[in-house]
C-alpha positions as CSV (number, residue, x, y, z in Angstrom):
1,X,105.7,78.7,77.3
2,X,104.9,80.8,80.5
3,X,106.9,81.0,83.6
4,X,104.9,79.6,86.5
5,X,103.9,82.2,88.8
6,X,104.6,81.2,92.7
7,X,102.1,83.0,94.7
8,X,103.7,82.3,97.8
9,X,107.4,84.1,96.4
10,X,104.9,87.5,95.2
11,X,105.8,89.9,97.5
12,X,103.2,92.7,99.1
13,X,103.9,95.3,96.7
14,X,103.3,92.9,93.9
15,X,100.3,92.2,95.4
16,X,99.5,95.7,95.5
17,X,99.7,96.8,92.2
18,X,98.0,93.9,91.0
19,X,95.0,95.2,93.1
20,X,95.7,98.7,91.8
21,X,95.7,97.3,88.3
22,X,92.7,95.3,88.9
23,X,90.8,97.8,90.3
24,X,91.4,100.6,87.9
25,X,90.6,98.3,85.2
26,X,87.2,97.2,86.9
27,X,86.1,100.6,87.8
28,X,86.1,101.3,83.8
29,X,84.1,98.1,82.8
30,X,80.7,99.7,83.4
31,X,81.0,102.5,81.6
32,X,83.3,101.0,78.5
33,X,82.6,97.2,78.1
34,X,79.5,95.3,77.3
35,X,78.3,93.1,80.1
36,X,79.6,89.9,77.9
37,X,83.3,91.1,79.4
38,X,82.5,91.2,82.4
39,X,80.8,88.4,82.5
40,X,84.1,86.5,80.8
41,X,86.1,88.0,84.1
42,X,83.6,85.8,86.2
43,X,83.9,82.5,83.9
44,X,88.0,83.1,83.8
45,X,87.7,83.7,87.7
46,X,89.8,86.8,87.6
47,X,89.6,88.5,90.9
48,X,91.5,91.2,92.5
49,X,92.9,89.3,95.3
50,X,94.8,86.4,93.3
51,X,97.4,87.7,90.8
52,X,96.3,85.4,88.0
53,X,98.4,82.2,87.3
54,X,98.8,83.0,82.9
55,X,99.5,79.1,82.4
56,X,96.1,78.1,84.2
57,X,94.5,81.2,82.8
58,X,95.6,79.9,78.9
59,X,94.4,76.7,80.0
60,X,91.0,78.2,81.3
61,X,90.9,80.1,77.6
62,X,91.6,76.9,75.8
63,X,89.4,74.6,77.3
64,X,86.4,77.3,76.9
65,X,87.1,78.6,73.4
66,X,90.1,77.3,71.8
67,X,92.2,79.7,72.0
68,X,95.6,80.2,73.6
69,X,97.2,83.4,75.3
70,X,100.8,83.7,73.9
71,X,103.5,86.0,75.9
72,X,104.7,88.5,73.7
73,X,107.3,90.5,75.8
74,X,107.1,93.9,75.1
75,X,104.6,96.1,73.8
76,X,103.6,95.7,70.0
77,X,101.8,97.8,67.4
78,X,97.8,97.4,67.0
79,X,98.2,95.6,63.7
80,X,100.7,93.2,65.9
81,X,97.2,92.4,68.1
82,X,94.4,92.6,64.9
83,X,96.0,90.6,62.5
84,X,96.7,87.3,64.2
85,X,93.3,88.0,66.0
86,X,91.5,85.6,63.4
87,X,94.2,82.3,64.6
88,X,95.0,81.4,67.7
89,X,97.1,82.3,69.8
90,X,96.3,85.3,70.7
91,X,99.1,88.0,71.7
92,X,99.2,88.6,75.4
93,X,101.8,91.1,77.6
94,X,103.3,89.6,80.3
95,X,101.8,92.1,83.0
96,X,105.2,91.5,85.8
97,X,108.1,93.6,83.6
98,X,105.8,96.3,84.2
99,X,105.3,96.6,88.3
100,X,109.5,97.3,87.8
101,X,108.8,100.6,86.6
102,X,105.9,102.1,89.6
103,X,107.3,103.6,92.1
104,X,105.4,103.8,95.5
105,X,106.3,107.5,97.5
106,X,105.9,107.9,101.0
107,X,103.2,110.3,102.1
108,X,105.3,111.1,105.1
């Protein structure tokens, strides 16, 4: 179902943006997520300096919930995301396509 991510082929800059990403994300949590989330970042083992593996990461969902994270491919409407939120799997966007699009300027 999910391509298997080779952490020794990711390059610096994907690296990067994962850490950009991670950290932009984080730096919200406090302010905009109960503590429960965070605390499911911990449990999942989601850390800024491993780009997560999404196969082991399903895996990691499944084995503590049931549930499954399914690739969708592109972005989707909210009812896309609500309505199957009651089955599993649950919609998930491959985050990769994206780090195509950002475009890193010199500050020379």
């Amino acid at each position: 179902m999910f391509a298997k991510l080779n952490t020794t082929t990711a390059t610096a800059q994907d690296q990067l943006i994962w850490k950009i990403l991670f950290d932009r994300q984080t730096a919200l949590l406090h302010r905009r997520a109960a503590p429960a989330f965070t605390q499911g970042l911990a449990r999942l083992g989601m850390r800024r300096e491993v780009i997560p593996d999404i196969g082991e990461l399903s895996a990691t969902v499944f084995e503590q919930t049931g549930w499954k994270l399914a690739p969708v491919g592109r972005p989707f409407e909210p009812a896309a995301f609500f309505e199957p939120a009651g089955r599993a799997p649950v919609p998930d966007c491959d985050p990769h396509p994206a780090h195509a699009r950002v475009r890193f300027q010199s500050s020379a």
